[in-house]
DOFI-48636 format. One record per residue: residue in three letters; y, z, x of N, C-alpha, C in turn. Coordinates in steps of 0.1 Angstrom, whole numbers. Atoms other than C-alpha are relative to their C-alpha. Example, Ala and Ser with C-alpha at 12.3 -4.5 7.8 and 13.67 -1.06 7.14 Angstrom:
2
PT  aa  n_yy  n_zz  n_xx ca_yy ca_zz ca_xx  c_yy  c_zz  c_xx
PT ala   -12     0     9   -45    78   123    12     0     9
PT ser   -11     0    -9   -11    71   137    11     8    -8
//
This chain:
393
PT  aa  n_yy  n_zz  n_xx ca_yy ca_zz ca_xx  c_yy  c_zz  c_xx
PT unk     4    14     1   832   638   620    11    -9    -5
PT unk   -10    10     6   860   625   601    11    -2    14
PT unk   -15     0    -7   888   631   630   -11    -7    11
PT unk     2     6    -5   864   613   652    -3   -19    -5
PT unk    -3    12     4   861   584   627    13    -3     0
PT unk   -12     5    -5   897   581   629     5    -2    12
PT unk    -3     4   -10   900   581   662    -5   -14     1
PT unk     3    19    -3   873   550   663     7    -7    -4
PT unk   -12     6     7   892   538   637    18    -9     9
PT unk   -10     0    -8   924   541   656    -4   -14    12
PT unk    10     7   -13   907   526   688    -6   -18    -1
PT unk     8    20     3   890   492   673    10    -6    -3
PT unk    -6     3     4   923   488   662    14    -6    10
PT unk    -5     5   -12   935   483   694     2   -14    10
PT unk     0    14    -4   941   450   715   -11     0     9
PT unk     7     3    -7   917   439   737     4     8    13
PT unk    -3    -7   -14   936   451   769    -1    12     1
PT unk    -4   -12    -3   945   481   761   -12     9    -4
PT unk     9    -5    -3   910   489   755    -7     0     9
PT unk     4     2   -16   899   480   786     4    13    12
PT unk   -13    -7    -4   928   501   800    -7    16     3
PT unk     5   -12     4   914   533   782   -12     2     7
PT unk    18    -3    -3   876   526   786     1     2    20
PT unk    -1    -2   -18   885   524   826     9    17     4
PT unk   -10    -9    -4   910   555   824   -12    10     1
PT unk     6   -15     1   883   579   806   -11    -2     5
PT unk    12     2    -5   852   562   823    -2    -1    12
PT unk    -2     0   -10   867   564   858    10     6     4
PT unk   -15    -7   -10   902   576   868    -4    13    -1
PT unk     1   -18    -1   895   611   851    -8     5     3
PT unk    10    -6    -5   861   621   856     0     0    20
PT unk    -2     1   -12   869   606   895     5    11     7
PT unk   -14   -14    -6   902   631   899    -9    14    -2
PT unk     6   -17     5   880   661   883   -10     3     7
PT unk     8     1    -8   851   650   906     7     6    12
PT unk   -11    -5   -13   879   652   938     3    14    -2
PT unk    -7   -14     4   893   686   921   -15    10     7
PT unk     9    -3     0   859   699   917    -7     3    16
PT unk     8     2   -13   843   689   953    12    12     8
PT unk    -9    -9   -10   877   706   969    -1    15    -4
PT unk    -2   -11    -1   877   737   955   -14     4     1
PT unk    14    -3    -8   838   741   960     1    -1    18
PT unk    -7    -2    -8   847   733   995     6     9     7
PT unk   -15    -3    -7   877   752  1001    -8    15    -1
PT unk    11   -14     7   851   786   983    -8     1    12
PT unk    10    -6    -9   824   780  1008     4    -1    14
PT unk    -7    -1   -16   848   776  1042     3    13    -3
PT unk    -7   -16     0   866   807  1027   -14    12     5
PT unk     9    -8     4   834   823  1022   -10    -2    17
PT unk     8    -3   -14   817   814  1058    15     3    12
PT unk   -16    -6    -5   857   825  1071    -6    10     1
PT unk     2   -17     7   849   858  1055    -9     5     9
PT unk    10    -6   -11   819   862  1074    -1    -4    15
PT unk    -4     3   -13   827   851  1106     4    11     2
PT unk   -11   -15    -5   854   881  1104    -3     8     0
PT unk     9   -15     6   830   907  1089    -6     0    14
PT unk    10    -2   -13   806   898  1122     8     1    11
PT unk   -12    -6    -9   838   901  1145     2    10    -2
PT unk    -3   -19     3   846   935  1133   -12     4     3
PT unk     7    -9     0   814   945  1134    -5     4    15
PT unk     4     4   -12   809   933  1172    13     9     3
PT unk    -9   -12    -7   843   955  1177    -5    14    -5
PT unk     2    -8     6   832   982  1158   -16     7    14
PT unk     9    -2    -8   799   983  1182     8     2    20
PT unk    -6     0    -8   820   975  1208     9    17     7
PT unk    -5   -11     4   841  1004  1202    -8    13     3
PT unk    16   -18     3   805  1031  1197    -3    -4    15
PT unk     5    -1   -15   796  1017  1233    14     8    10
PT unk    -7    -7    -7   828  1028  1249     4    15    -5
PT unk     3   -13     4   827  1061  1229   -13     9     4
PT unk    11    -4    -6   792  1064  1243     6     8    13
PT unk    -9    -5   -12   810  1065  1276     6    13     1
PT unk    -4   -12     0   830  1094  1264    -1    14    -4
PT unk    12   -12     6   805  1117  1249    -9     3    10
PT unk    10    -2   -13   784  1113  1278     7     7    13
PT unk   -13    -6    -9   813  1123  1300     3    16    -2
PT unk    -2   -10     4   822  1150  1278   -10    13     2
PT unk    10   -12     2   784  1165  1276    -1     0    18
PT unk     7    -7   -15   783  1166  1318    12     9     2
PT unk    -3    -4     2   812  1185  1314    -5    17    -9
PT unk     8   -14    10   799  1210  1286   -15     5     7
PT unk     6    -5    -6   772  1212  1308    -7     2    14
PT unk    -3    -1   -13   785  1216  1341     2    16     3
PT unk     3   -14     2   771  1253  1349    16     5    13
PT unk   -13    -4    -5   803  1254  1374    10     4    -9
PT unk   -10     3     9   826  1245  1349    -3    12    -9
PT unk     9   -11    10   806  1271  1325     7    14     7
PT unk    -2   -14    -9   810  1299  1351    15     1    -3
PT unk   -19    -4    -3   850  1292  1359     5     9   -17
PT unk    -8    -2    15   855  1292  1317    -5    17     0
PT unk     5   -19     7   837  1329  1315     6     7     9
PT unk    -6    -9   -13   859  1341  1346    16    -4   -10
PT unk   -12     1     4   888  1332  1324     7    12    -3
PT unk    -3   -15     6   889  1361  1304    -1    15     9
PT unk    -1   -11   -12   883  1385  1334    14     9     4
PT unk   -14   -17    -2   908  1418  1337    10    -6    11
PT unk   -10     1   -14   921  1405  1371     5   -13    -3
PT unk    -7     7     2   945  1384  1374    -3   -14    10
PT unk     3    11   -13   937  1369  1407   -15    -8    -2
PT unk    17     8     0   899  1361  1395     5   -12   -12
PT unk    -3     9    14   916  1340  1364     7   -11     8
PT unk   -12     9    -6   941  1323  1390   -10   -12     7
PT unk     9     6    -8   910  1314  1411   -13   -11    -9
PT unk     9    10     7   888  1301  1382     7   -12    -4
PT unk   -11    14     4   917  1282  1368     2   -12     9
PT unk     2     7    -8   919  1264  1400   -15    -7     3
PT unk    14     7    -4   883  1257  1404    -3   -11   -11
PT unk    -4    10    11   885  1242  1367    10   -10     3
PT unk   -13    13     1   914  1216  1376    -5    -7    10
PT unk     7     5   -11   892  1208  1408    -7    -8    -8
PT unk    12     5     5   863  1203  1387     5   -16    -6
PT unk    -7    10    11   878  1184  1358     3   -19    10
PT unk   -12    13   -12   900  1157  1390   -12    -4     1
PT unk    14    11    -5   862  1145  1396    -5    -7   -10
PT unk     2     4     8   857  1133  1364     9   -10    -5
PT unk   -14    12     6   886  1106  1362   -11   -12     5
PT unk     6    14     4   872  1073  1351     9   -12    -6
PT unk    -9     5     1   902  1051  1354    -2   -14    -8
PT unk     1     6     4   885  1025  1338     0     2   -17
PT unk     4    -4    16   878  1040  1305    14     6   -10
PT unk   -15    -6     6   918  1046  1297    -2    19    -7
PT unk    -4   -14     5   913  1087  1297    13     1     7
PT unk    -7    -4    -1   941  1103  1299     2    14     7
PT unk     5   -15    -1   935  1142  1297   -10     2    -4
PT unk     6    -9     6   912  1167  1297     5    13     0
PT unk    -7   -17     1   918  1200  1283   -10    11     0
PT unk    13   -10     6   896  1232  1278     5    16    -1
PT unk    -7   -11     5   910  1261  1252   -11     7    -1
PT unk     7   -10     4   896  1292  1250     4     6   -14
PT unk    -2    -5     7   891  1312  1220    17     4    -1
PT unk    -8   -11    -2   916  1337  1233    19    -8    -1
PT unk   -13    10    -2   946  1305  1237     3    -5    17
PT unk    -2     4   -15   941  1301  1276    -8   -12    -4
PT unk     4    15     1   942  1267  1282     1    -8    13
PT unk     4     8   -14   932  1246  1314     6   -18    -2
PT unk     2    10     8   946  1211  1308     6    -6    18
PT unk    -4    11   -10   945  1179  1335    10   -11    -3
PT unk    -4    12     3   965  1147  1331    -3    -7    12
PT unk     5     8   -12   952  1118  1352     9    -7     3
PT unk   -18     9    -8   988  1100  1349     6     4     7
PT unk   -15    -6   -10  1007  1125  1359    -6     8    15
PT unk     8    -8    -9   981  1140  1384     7    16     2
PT unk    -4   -15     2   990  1176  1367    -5     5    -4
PT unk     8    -8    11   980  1204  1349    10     8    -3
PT unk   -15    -7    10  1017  1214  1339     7    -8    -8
PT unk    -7    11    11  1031  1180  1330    -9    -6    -6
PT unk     6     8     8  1011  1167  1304     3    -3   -15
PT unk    -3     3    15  1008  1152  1267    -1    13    -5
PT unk    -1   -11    10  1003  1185  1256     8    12     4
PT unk   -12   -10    -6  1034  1202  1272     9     8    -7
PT unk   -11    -4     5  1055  1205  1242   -10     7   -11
PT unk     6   -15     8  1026  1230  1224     0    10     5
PT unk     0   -14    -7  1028  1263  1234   -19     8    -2
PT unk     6    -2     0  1001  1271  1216   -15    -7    -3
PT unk     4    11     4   970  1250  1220   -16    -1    -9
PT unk    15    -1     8   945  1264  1194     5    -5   -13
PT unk    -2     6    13   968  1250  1168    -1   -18     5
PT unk     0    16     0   962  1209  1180   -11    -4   -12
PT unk    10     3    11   939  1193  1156    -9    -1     6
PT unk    16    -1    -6   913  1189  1180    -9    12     4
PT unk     4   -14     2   908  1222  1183    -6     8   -12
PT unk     1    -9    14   912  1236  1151   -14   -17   -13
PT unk    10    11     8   884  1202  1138   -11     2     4
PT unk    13     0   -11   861  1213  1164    -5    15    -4
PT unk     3   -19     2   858  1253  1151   -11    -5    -7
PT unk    18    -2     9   826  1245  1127    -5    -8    -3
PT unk    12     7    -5   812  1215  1143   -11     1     6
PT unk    14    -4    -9   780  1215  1157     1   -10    10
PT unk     6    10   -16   784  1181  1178    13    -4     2
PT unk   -11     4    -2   812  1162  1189    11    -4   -10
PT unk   -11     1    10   845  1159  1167     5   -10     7
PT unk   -13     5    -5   867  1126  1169    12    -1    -9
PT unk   -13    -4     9   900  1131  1160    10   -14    -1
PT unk    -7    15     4   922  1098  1149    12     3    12
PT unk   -17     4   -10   955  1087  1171    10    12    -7
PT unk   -10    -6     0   979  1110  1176    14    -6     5
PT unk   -13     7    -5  1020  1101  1182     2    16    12
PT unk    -5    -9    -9  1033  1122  1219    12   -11     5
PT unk   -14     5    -1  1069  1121  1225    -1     3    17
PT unk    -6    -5    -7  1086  1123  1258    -3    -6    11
PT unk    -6    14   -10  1102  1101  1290   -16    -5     5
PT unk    10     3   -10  1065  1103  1310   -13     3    -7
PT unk     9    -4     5  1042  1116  1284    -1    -7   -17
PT unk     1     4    15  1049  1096  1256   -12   -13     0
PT unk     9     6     2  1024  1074  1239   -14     8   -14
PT unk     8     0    13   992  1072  1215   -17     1     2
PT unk    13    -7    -3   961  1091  1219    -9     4    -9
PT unk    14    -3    11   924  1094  1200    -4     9    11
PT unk     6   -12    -7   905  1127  1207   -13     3    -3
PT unk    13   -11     1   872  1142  1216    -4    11     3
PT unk     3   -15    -8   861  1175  1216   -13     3    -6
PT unk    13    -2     1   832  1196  1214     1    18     7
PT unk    -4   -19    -1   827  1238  1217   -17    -3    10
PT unk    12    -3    -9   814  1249  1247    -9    13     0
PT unk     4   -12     0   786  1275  1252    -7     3    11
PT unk     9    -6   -14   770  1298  1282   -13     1    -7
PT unk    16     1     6   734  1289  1275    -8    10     8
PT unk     1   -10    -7   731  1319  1294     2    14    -4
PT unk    -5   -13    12   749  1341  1269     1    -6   -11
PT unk    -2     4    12   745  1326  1237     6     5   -10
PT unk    -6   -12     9   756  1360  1217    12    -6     0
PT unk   -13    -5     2   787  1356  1228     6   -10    -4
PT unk    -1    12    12   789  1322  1203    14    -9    18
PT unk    -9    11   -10   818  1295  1220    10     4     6
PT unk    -8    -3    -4   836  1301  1248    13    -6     3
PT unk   -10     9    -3   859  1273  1249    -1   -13    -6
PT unk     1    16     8   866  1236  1234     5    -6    13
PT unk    -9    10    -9   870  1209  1256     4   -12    -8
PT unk    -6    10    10   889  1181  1246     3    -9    12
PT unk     3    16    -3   890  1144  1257     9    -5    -7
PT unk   -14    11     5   926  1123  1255     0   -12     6
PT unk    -1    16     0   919  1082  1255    12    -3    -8
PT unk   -14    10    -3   946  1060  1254    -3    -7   -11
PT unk     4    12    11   946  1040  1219     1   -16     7
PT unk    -3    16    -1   956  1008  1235   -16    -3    10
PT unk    19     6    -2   915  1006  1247    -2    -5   -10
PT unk     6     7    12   907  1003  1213     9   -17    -5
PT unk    -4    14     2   935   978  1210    -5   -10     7
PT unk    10    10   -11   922   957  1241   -16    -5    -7
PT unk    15     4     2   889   959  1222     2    -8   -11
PT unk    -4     9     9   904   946  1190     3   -16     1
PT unk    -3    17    -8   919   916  1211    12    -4    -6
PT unk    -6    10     5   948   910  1195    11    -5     9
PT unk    -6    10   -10   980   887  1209    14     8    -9
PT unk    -9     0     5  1010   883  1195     4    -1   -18
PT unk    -2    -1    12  1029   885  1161     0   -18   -10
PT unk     1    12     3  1028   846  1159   -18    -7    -5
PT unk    13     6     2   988   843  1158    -6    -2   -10
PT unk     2     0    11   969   838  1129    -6     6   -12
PT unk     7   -11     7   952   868  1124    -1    12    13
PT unk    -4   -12    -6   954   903  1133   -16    11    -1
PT unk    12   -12     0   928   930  1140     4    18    -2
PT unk    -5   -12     2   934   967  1132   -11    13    -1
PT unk     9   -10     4   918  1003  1126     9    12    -8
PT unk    -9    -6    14   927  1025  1097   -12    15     1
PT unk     9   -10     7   907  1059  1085     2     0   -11
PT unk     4     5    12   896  1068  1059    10     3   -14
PT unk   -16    -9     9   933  1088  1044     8   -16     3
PT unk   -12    16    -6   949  1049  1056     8     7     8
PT unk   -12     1   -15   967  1064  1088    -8    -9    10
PT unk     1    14    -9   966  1037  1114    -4     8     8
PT unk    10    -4   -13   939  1047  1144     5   -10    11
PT unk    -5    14    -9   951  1013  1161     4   -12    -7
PT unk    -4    13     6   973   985  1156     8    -6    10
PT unk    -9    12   -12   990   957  1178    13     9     1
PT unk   -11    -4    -3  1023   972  1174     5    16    -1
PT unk     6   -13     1  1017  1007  1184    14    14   -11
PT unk    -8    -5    12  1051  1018  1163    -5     8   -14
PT unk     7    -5    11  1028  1018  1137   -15    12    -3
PT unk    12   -15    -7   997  1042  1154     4     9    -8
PT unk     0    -9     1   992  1074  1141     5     0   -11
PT unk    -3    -3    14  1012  1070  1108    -8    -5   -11
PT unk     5     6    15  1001  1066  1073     7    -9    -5
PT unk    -5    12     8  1005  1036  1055     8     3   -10
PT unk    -6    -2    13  1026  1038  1025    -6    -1   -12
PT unk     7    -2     9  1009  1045   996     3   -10   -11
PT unk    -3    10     9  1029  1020   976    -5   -14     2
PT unk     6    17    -9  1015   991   999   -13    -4    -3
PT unk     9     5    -3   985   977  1000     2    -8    12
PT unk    -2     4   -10   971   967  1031     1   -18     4
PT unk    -8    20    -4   981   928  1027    14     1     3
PT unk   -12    -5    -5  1015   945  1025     5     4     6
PT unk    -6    -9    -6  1016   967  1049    -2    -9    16
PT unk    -5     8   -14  1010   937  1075     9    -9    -2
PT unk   -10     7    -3  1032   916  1064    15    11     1
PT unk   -14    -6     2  1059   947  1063     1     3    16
PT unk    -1    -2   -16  1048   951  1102     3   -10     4
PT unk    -5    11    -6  1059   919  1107   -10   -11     8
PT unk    11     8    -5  1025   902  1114    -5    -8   -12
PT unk     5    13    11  1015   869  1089    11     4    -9
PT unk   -14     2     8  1048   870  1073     1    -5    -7
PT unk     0    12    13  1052   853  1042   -11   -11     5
PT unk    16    10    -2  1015   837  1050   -10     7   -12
PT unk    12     1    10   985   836  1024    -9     8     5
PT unk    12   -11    -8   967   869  1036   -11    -1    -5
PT unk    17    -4     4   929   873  1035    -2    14    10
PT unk     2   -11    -4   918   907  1042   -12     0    -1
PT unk    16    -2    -3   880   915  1056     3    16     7
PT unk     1   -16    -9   870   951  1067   -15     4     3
PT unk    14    -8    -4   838   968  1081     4    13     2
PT unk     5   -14    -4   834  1005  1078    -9     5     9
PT unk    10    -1   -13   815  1020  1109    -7    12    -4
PT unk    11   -11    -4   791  1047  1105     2    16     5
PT unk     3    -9   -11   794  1063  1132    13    10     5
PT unk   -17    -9    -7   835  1070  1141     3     0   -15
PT unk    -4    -2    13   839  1069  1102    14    -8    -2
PT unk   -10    13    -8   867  1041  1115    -4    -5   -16
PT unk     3     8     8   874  1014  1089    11   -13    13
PT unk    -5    16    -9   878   978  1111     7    -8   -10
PT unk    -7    10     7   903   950  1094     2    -8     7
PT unk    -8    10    -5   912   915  1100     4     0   -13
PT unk    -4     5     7   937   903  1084     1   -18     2
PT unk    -1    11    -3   942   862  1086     9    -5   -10
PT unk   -11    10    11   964   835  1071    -8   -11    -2
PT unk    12     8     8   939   818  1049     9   -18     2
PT unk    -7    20     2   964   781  1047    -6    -1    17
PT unk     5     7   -16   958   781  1087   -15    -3    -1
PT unk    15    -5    -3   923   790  1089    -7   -14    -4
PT unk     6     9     9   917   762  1062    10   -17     0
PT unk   -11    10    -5   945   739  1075   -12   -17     5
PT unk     9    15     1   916   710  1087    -7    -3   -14
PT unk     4     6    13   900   712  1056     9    -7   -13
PT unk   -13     2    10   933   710  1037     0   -11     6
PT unk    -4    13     0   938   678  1059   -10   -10    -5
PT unk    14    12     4   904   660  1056     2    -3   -19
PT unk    -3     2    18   912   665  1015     7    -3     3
PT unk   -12    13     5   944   650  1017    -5   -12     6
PT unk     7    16    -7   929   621  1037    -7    -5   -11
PT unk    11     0     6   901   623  1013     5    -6   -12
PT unk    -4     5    18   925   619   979    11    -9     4
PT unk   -14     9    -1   953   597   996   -17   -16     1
PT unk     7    12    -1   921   571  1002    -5    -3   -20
PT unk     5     1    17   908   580   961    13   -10    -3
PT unk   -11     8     7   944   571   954     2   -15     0
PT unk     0    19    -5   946   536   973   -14    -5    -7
PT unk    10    10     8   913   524   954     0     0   -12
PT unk    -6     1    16   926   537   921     8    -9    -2
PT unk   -10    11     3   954   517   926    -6   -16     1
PT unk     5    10     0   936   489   937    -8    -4   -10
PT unk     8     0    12   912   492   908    10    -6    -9
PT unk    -9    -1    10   940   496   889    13   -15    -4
PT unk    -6    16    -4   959   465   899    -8   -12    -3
PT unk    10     8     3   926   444   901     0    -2   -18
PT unk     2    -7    16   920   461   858    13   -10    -6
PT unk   -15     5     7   959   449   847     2   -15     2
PT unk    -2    13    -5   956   415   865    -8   -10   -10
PT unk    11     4    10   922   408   845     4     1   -11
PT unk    -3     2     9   936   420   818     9    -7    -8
PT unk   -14     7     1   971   400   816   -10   -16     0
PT unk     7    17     1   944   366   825    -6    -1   -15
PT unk     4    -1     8   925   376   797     7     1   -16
PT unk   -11    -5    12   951   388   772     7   -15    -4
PT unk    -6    10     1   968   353   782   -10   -15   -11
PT unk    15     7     1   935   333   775    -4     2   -14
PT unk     7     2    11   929   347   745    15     1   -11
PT unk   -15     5     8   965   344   732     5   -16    -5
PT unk     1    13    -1   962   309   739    -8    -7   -14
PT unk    11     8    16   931   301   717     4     3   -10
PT unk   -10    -5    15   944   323   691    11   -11    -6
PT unk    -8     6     3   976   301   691    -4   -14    -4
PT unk     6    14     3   956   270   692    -9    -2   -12
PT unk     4    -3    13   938   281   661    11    -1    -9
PT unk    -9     0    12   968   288   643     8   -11    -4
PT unk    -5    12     3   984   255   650    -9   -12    -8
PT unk     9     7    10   948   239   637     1     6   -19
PT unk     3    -2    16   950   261   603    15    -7    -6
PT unk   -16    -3     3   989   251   601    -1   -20     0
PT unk     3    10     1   973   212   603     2   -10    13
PT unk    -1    10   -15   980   203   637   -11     0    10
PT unk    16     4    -9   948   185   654     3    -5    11
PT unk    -3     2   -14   965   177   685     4    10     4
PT unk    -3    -9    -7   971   209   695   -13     0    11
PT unk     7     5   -13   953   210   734     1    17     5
PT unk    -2   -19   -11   945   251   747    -7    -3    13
PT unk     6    -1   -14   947   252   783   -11     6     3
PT unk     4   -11    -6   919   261   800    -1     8    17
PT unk    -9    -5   -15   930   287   826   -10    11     6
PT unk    11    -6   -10   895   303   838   -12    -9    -4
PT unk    17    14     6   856   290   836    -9    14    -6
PT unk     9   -10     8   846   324   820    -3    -1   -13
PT unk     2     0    13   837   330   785    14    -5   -10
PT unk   -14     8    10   873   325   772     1   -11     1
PT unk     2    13    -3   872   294   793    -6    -8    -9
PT unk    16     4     4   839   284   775     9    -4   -17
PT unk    -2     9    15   857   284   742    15    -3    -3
PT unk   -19     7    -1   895   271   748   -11   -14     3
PT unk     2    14     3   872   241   755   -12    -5    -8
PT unk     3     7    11   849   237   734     5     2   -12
PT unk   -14    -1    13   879   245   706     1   -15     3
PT unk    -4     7     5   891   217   721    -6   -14    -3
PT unk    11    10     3   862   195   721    -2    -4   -12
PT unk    -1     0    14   860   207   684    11    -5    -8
PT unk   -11    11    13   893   192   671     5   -16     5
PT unk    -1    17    -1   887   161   691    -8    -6   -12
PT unk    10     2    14   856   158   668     8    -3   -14
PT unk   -12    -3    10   876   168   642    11   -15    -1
PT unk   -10    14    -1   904   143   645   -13   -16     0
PT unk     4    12    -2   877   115   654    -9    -2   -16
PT unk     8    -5    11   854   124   621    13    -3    -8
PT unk   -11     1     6   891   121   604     1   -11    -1
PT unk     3    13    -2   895    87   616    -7    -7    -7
PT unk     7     8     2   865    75   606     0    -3   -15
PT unk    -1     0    14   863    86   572     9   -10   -11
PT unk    -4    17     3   890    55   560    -6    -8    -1
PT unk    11    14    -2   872    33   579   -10    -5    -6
PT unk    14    -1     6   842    42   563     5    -4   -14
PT unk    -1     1    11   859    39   528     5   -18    -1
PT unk    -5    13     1   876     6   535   -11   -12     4
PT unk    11     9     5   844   -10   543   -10    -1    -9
PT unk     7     2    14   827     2   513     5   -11    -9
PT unk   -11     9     7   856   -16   497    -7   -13    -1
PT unk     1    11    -7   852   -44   512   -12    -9    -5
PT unk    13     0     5   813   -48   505    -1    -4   -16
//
């Protein structure tokens, strides 16, 4: 209580103007600017915030996106696994002769060439037996010697193989890196263990496996170039990259020291930009979806409508503020005036004359002041007169 009586204190002690000054600063300028502050960053919170979800319902429309063209390739896969042709050739594999193995192998690479779906970016199909006999197509190279999986010898060590031993349904295996002039590139896998529903004893005779082309899933992502404003991606759940615009980065793991706001600007995508990071985990492929964006773009109209918004605050402050100083200088003058014209009345001078320089309240008594030391002076006057006719009498 006491440090706020000294403030009043302080305060009443002040001039007229520069109370004015104050009462307009803390009863308008600041509460106004904190108002402006206030409104923007509520604002700037709930764009961010319907941003946010915009991106989450994009991913999740890729992520769907994505489980429909995976549909495609499980459906594919099961007419395959239960293609009683295809069934037969694989149990003639292991057969003593040589020539009956030569002949099934052929009927398998027959089969398989009717199953190209050039729309659906496959690549290969393969189908390992227990034993390491392996059947494998490529639809690029229209072979079944040159393919992405040329430089394994052995193909029960691939990962899709060895992921698929003690599943029950279909296995997808993340992007893989394949080197080499005609077979290089970046491939997600499906497989699945096949069985003679005919001989069930004799457990799985073979795995087929299913090689798509990662740059589908890029296509489905949609992204452009490294200039845009936001990036789309697919990660698992160890952070090795399933798909990314700049396929460099496919199939490896992120750096552990990064986070992934870091690890796109170290790809060279929103580069020294104000990243926001959104993800949807999928269910179904065990996938994690990301956008990244550059929050200043995104929010770039709102950022201008607020400067519009505080460059207009400013020009009425000022105007206020100008209007405030002008009033007050009339005022300050006005009452400087009467003051002065008081002090020349206590100092005995009854001709002193205070302009009057408005018709407001100070106006009001700069003339009747000076109405009052006409009086004055005439009442002065008289008082002689009055004595020298007593006299007189």
């Amino acid at each position: 209580m006491r440090i706020w009586k000294r403030i009043l204190k302080h305060y009443n002690s002040w001039k007229l103007g520069h109370k004015l000054l104050c009462a307009f600063a803390f009863a308008s300028i600041i509460p106004l600017l904190l108002m402006q502050v206030y409104v923007f960053q509520v604002n700037r919170k709930q764009m961010t915030e319907k941003i946010d979800e915009l991106m989450v319902s994009n991913l999740t429309q890729i992520a769907e996106r994505v489980n429909l063209n995976m549909e495609v390739y499980t459906n594919l896969l099961y007419q395959i696994y239960k293609d009683d042709q295809v069934t037969e050739c694989v149990s003639e594999l292991s057969d003593i002769q040589e020539s009956h193995k030569a002949v099934a192998y052929n009927q398998i690479i027959k089969r398989l060439k009717q199953y190209r779906n050039s729309d659906a970016g496959i690549r290969c199909l393969s189908i390992v037996c227990p034993d390491g006999t392996a059947v494998i197509y490529d639809f690029e190279t229209d072979s079944s010697l040159n393919t992405i999986w040329h430089n394994y010898s052995d193909m029960r060590q691939i990962p899709p193989y060895r992921e698929s031993l003690d599943a029950p349904g279909m296995v997808l295996t993340d992007t893989m890196n394949f080197q080499g002039e005609e077979n290089a590139g970046h491939f997600f896998h499906i497989s699945k263990r096949m069985f003679d529903f005919n001989n069930l004893e004799k457990g799985s005779i073979a795995t087929v496996i299913m090689s798509v082309d990662q740059k589908i899933l890029s296509s489905i992502c949609g992204n452009g170039s490294k200039e845009d404003p936001s990036v789309n991606f697919i990660l698992n759940k160890e952070q090795r990259v399933v798909s990314y615009p700049d396929e460099d980065f496919t199939g490896n793991a992120i750096n552990p020291q990064l986070n992934i706001q870091e690890f796109v600007n170290v790809s060279g995508y929103l580069r020294n930009k104000n990243v926001a990071l959104n993800q949807y985990e999928d269910a179904d492929t065990g996938w994690i979806f990301y956008n990244a964006y550059d929050r200043d773009y995104m929010l770039k109209d709102l950022t201008r409508t607020q400067g519009t918004q505080l460059g207009i605050t400013v020009l009425l402050l000022v105007f206020a503020l100008a209007l405030i100083f002008y009033t007050v200088r009339n005022l300050d003058t006005s009452v400087k005036s009467v003051v002065s014209g008081m002090q020349e009345v206590k100092k005995g001078n009854l001709d002193v004359v205070v302009p009057v320089q408005s018709f407001d309240e100070i106006g009001t008594i700069a003339d009747n002041f000076n109405e009052m030391t006409v009086k004055v002076r005439e009442l002065i006057q008289e008082v002689p007169e009055a004595s020298e006719n007593r006299c007189f009498c």
